[in-house]
Structures are given as C-alpha cells and as structure tokens.
C-alpha angles and dihedrals in degrees: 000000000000111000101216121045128201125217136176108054108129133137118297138185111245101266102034124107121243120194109204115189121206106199113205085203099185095043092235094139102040083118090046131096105239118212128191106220117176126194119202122204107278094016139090126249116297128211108235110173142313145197144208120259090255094043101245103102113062132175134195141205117235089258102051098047118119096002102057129064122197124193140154136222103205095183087059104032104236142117133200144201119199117206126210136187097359131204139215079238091069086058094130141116102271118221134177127205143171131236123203087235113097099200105086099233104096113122110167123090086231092067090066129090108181132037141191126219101254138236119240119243122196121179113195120208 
C-alpha cells in the first residue's frame, strides 16, 4: 500500500480556496523534502510546490505562485497545500510525492521516490 495518502480534493466553483493534505502515516519521510505535481487529462505531469524537509524553503511552479500555499507539520506528519482563487484551469488529479533531497527545490518528477495516489480536484467555472 502507498505510504503517503492524499485528502481534500473535491468540486469546487472557479474563485474559492481548497486545502488538500498529503499524511505521510508511518513517518518514513520526515527527513525528506515533500512536492505537490498535478496532471491534468491529456498533459504530462506538472510541478506544483515543495518544500524543504523542516518546512521553512519552500519552492513553486508558475502556476501556483501567488495563489498556493505549501507547509508542512512535521509532528504530525502531514503537509498541506492550500489552494486560492482556483481556476477551471487547476482542474487536475492532485499527487504528492517525496524526494530524497532535503532542500526543498527539487522540481522535477525524477527527484521523487515515493507517491501517493492522488485526489481529484475539479474547479467549475
């Protein structure tokens, strides 16, 4: 079974703010950086957000920044990504992942080891 879960994707009108969690349940990455990718029907994988193994570096795709939001509660193994003023173009399957790297920079899909099986997330205009 997957070791990290994601929760929180839902339907949502064009404009409102969504919050999806990712729980890392078994603490395996708690030294690991932790990204946010979505993939959209038709498209490749696309580099959301990341951040750094003790939740202070953080790093954002063009289309999440200044609306996103990305952190990370280390106690309870969990990180977040708070959503704001959505658009039917963030319509995707949402998946977090975690890279070995502990810096928070790593952008590209190869740099992550382990992936959750994604929520569904569906803006209406």
């Amino acid at each position: 079974q997957a070791l990290l879960l994601e929760s929180g994707g839902g339907k949502v009108q064009a404009g409102d703010s969504l919050t999806l969690s990712c729980t890392d349940s078994r603490g395996t990455f708690n030294s690991y950086s932790i990204g946010w990718f979505r993939q959209a029907p038709g498209k490749e994988r696309e580099f959301v957000a990341t951040v750094s193994w003790r939740g202070i570096d953080t790093s954002y795709g063009d289309s999440a920044k200044g609306r996103f939001t990305i952190s990370r509660d280390r106690a309870n193994h969990t990180t977040y990504l708070q959503m704001n003023s959505l658009k039917s173009e963030d319509t995707a399957v949402y998946y977090c992942a975690a890279s070995y790297y502990s810096d928070g920079i790593r952008v590209s899909a190869e740099d992550y080891v382990a992936w959750g099986q994604g929520t569904q997330v569906t803006v209406s205009s």
